[in-house]
N, C-alpha and C positions, 0 to 999 in steps of 0.2 A: 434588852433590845433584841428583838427579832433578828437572826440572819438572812434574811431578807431584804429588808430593810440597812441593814450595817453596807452589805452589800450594795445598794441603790446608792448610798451617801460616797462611796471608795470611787463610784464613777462619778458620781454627779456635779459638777459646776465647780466653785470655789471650794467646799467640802472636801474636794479632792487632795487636796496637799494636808489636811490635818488628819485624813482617813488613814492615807498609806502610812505615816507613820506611825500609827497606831494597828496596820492591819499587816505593815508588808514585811517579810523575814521572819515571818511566826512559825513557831516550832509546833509543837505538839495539842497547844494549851489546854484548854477545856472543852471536854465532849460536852458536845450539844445537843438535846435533845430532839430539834428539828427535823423530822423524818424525808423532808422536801426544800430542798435550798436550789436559786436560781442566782447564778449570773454572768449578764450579758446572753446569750442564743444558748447557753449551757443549764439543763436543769438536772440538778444530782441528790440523790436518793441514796438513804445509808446514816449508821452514827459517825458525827464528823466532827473532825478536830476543827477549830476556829479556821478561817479561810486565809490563802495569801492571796494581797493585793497587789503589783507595783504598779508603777507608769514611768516610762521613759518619757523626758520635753520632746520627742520626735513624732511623740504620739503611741506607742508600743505601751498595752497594755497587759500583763501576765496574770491569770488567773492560777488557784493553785488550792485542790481540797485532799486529804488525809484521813484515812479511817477505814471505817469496817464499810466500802460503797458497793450497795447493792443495783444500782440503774445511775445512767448516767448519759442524757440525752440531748443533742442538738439540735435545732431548726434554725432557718432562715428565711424568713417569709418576705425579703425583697433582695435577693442578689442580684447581682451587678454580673455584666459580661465577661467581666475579669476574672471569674470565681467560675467559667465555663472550661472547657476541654475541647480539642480538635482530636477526632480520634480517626485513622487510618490503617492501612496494611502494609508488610513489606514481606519479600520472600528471598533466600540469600540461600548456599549452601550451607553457610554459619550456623545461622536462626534458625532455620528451617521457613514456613507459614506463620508470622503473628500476627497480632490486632496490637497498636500502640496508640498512644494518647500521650500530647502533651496540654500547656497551656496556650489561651490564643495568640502569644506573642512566640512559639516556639519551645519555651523553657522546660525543665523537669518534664522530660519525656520520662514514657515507662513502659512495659510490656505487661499489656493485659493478659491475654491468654496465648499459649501457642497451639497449633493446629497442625491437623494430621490429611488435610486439603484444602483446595484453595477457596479464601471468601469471597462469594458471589456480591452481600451488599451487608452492611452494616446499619445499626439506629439505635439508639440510647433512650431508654423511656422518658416518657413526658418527666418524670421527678430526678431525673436523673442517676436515680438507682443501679438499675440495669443496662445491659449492654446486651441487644440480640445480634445475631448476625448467622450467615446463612455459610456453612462449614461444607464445601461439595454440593450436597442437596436435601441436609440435612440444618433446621432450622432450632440453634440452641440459644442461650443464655448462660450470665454469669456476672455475678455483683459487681460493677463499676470500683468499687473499694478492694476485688480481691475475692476470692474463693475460689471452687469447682464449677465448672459449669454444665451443665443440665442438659436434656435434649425434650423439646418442646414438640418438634412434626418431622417428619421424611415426606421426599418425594414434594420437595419447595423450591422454586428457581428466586421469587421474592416476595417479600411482605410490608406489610405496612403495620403500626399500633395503633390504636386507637386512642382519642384523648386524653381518659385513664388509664391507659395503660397496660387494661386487664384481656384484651382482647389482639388478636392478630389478623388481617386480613392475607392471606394467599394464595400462589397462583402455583398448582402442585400439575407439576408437566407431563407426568404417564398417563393421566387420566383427562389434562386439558379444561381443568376446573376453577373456580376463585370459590374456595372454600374460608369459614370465621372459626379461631378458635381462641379457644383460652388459654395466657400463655403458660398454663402450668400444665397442655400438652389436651385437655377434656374437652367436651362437646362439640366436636369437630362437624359442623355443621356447610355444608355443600350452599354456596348461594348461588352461581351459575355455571351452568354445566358448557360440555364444550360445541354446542350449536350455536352459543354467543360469543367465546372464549376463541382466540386464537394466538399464542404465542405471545397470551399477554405479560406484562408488568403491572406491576404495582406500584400508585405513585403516593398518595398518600392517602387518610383519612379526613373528611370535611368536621366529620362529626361522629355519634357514637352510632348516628344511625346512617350515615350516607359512607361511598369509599369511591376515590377515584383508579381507574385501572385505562391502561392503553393497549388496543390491540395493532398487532403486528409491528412492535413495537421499530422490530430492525428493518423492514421493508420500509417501501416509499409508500406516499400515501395513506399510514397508519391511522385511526382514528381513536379518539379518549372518549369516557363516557363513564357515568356515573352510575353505583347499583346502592341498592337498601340490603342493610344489612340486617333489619328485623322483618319480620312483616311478609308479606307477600312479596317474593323476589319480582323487580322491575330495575330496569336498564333504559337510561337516555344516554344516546349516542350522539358526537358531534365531531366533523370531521375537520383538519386543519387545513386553514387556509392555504391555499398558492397548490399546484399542481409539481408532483413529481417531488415531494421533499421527504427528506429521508431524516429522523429523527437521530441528533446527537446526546440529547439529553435533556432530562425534565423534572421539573421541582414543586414542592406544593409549599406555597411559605407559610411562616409560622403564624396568621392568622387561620391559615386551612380555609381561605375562600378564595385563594389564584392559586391558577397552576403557571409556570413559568417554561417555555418550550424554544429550545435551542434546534434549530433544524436547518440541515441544506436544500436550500433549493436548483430544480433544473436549471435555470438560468445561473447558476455555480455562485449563488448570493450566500451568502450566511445569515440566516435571520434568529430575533428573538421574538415570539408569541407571548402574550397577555392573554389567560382564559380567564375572567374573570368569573365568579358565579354568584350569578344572583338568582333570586326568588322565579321558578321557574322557567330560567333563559340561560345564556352564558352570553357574554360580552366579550369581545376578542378586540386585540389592539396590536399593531405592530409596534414594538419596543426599537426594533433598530434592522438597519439590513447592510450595514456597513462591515461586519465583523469578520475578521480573517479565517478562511477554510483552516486553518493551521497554524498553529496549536489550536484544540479547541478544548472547554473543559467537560468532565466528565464527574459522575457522583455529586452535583450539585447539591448542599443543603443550608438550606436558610436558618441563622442567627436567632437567638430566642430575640433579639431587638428584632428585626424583620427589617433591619435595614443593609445588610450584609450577608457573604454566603461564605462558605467552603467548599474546596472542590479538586479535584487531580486535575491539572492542566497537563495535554499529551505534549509535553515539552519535550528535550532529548541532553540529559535525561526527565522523568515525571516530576513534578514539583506540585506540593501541597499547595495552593494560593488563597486567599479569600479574595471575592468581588462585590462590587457595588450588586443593585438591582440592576443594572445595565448590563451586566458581564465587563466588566472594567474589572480588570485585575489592581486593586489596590496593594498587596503586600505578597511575599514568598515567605510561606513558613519554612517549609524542609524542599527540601532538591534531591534526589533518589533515586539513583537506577535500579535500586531492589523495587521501589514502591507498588503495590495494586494501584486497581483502578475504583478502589471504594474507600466511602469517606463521612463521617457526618461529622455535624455541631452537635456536639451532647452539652442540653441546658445543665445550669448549676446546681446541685443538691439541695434543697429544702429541707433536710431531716437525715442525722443519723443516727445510731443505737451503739453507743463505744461500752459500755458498762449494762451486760446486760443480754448481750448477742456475740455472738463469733469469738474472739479469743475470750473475751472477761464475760463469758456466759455467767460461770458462776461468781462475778464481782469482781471488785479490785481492792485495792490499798492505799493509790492514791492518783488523780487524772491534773492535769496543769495545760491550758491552752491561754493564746495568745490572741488578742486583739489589736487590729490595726485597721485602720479606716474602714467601719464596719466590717471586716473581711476576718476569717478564722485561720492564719497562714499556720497552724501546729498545734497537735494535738497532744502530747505525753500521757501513756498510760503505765501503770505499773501495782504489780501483786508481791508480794510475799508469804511467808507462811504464817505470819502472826499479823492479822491487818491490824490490830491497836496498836503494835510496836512502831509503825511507818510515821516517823517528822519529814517536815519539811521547811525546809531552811533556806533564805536569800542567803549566798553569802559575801558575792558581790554591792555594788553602789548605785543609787539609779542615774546617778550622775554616769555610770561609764555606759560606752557602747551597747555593752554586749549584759546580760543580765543572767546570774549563774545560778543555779537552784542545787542543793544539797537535799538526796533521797535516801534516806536510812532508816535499816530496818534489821529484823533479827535474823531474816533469809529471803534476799533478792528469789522470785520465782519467774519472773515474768518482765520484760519491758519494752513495750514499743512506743514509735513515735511516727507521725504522718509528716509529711512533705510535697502534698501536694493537692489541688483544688478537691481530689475524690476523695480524700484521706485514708491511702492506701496506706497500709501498718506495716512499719518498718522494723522487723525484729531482732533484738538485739541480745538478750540474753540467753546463749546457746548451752554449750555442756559443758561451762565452768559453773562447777559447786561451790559452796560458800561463802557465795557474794555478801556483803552486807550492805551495800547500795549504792548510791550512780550521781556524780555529777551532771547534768543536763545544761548548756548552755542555748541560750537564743541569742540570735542577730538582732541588733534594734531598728537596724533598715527594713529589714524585712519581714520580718517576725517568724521565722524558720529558724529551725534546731541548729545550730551550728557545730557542735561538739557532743560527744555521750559518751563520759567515762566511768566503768564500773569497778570497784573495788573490793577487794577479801579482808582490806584494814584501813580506816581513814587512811589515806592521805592527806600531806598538808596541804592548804590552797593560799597563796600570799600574793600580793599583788608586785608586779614586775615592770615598772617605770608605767606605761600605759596598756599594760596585758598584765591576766593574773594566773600563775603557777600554779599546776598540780604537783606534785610532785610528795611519791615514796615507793617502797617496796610492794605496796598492797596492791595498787593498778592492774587492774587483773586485763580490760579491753578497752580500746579506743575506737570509736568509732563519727565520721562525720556527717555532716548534715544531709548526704549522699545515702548513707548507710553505706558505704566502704570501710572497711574495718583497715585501721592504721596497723604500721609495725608495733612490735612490743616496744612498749617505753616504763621510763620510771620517773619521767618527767614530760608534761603539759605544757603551751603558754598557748591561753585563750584569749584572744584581743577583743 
């Protein structure tokens, strides 16, 4: 039988109770010749010991391969909002300047990069990849999962991407230009100079070939308009309705055909504008004129669903909020007196390269992820020095909670684990030598790492009334689902 196939049957329908007992807590067994094995959104590449399967009754699914893995790749080609990021700024004496991200309920927040000035405006590419953001006036990047980040242009106040991704629109302020480049920094191409340009922004991109931008943006009376970004440069201008309104802030939502314009008017109204754009015209609609001067929100950005937004409310102190399409604050994420005043909804990941790229360039030994209602909550990777020597072993029940994997080998080299929707790599094996391998524990509520303990000598694991015990001299580190490393112990109990 195909591992393929073996694989398709451990998920599939009734199958599934006679699979796992045949697939799940496998040690080393027989290499396979299979040069390409998939399963569930995981596809991995390499000689590979037989797969582990479990399932928890709550739904928690553990995936688990072993061997010489040379690529090992993910995709998702229908995430869910749940599986997205709210990413923001804070500035403290502590921190200094970061860029943070959590999930959209709050949770597993994290620090993407820190900075050396303050960010002007943030945006996460269409695939979720990347993370640009404008550092001073200086316009860089850096992997949403983790790395260095890069510098793409100088001399930028703000920018927009374009649909794929590959492209940036800007409005670079000594020279008073909206120039298009590519974001790996080339073809810096001028599209309007500044006898049309004034103190503009940038709101979004419609498409690969339109981009919307606003001029005078902080004055009263500012007006928005539309330029080509290939072809012969041309500009349609349109101005906003009511007289005397001064612009609080403006959104392009995720279909990229409304702009969404928060603005004060003379009459000391607070309005929202609907620009809609269609086929050579725009259509405008007031959305509402009821809305309070104060708090108002700020860095508006719309939901890959298009039915919701993110945004700094000027609250006291600043709070993170999402709103309807109306500006109704439906929910407070964070509350902040460090916070900026920039913000987006970074969509969900589609594709990542764990085996193959960034730590396990050159391969691994063995990778273990989790499924739970379509969603990938944890990743486990791990190397050693002899990748045929690496088993892997259930040695828990799927009857309990919590589901514990035993990783052994003839020299721990390497071992991370993600915890969070971007699957940022939590590193855990430092400058203890002569590891021989790691208990991993998962939660079955959530299907997150809960426990990572490494060892220089088995210890024993035995189970303790409704928790089960590590426990010996060999425990070399502790660490939890946090990636906080516990005090020294010589004894575990994982519930």
């Amino acid at each position: 039988m195909k591992l393929g196939s073996f694989l398709t049957q451990c998920v599939g329908g009734l199958l599934l109770v006679v699979a796992v007992a045949g697939c799940g807590g496998g040690g080393a067994g027989a290499m396979t010749p299979e040069p390409d094995q998939s399963a569930g959104p995981m596809r991995v590449q390499g000689n590979l010991n037989l797969p582990v399967v479990d399932v928890l009754t709550g739904g928690l699914t553990v995936y688990g391969f072993s061997g010489a893995i040379t690529k090992a790749y993910w995709t998702d080609a229908t995430p869910t909002l749940e599986e997205t990021e709210l990413v923001f700024a804070r500035s403290s004496l502590r921190t200094g300047e970061v860029i943070l991200a959590c999930e959209p309920d709050g949770s597993n927040e994290r620090t993407i990069v820190s900075l050396s000035a303050i960010p002007k405006q943030v945006r996460v590419s269409p695939d979720g990849a990347w993370l640009y953001y404008v550092e001073g006036t200086t316009l860089k990047r850096i992997p949403m999962g983790g790395g260095a980040p890069t510098q793409v242009l100088t001399d930028v106040n703000s920018f927009a991407l374009t649909p794929s991704g590959t492209r940036a629109v800007v409005h670079r302020p000594t020279s008073n230009v909206i120039s298009v480049v590519n974001v790996n920094g080339t073809g810096v191409e001028v599209r309007l100079d500044s006898t049309v340009t004034n103190d503009a922004g940038i709101v979004g991109c419609l498409s690969e070939e339109a981009a919307v931008f606003i001029n005078y943006r902080w004055a009263t009376n500012p007006s928005v308009g539309t330029l080509q970004l290939t072809g012969p440069s041309q500009t349609y201008n349109y101005f906003f309705t009511g007289s005397n309104s001064s612009v609080r802030d403006v959104a392009l939502d995720a279909r990229r055909d409304m702009v969404y314009v928060y603005c004060e008017s003379s009459d000391l109204k607070t309005r929202v504008w609907e620009y809609a754009f269609i086929l050579h015209a725009m259509l405008i609609r007031e959305v509402r004129d009821d809305l309070p001067q104060t708090p108002f929100p700020v860095s508006s950005s719309f939901a890959p669903d298009n039915l919701r937004m993110v945004a700094i409310r000027t609250t006291n102190p600043p709070s993170l909020v999402t709103l309807d399409r109306d500006f109704n604050v439906t929910g407070t994420i964070v509350q902040d007196v460090f916070m900026r005043y920039v913000t987006d909804w970074a969509p969900a990941p589609t594709f990542r390269t764990f085996v193959g790229a960034g730590n396990y360039a050159s391969g691994a030994a063995a990778v273990l992820f989790t499924d739970k209602g379509g969603r990938t909550p944890a990743v486990v990777l791990a190397d050693c020095s002899t990748r045929a020597s690496m088993t892997l072993t259930r040695v828990s029940e799927t009857s309990d909670a919590t589901l514990i994997y035993r990783l052994e080998c003839d020299n721990l080299t390497k071992l991370h684990y993600t915890k969070s929707n971007s699957f940022t790599q939590v590193s855990v094996v430092g400058s203890i030598t002569g590891l021989k391998g790691a208990f991993i524990s998962f939660n079955g509520e959530t299907g997150r790492v809960s426990n990572v303990v490494t060892y220089t000598k088995r210890p024993t694991i035995s189970r303790s009334g409704r928790q089960w015990a590590v426990e010996g001299e060999g425990i070399a580190e502790v660490y939890d689902g946090e990636g906080a490393k516990k005090p020294d112990t010589q004894k575990l109990l994982i519930r």
